[in-house]
N, C-alpha and C positions, 0 to 999 in steps of 0.2 A: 519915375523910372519904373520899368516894367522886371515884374519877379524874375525873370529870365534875363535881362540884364544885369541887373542887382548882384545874380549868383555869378556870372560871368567876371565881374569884376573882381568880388569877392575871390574867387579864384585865382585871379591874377596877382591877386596884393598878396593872400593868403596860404599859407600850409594847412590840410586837414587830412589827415585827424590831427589837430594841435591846437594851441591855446590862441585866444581871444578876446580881446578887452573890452567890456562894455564901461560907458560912462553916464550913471544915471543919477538924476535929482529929487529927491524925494521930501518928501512929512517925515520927519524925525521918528515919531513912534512905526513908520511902515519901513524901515530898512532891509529887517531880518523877514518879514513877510516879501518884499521885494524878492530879495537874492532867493528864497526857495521859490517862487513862481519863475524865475528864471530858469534855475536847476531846472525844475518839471517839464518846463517849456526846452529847455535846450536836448531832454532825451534820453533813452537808453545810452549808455559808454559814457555819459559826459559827467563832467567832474569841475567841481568848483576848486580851482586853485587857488585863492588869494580874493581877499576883499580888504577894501582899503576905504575907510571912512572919514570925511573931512565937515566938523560940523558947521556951519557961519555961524560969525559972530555972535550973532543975535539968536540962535538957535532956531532959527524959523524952518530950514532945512537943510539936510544930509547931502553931501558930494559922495555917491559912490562909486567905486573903480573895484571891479568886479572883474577876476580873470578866471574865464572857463575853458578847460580841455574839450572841445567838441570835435566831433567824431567827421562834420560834412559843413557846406556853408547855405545849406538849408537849414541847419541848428539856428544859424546864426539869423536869420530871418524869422522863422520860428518866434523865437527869445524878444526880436524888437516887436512882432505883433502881438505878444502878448502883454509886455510894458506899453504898448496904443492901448488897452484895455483899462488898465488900472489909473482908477480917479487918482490917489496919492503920488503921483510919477510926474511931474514937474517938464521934467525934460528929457531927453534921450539922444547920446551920442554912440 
């Protein structure tokens, strides 16, 4: 899907400036390194609301649910390419 659709959507489903829930899967030791490259990556105005941590069983890795105040729904695209970058980031909803 093309960034210009993406945001199009994004808009339709969405309110902004207002909050946003990412769902990402990480390496245990990289959670709190995760959620601050998010913050950075989502911008000026924006604001981490709420993280919510769920570890498996087996402790192999972290469920995170992550709700950020952003400002546009380019934040929000922003934030997934930068979780594309990071080796420890498992999966991204």
């Amino acid at each position: 899907m093309e960034r210009e659709e993406s945001l199009e959507l994004l808009r339709s489903n969405h309110t902004f400036p207002g909050p946003f829930q990412f769902r990402v899967v990480v390496r245990p030791p990289s959670a709190t390194t995760t959620v601050t490259a998010m913050a950075a990556a989502a911008g000026a105005g924006a604001r981490v609301m709420d993280v919510e941590e769920r570890h498996s069983s087996k402790g192999t890795y972290v469920a995170l649910h992550v709700r950020i105040e952003l400002v546009s729904a380019e934040s929000v695209l922003d934030v997934y390419e930068v979780l594309g970058t990071m080796e420890h980031v498992l999966a991204k909803m």
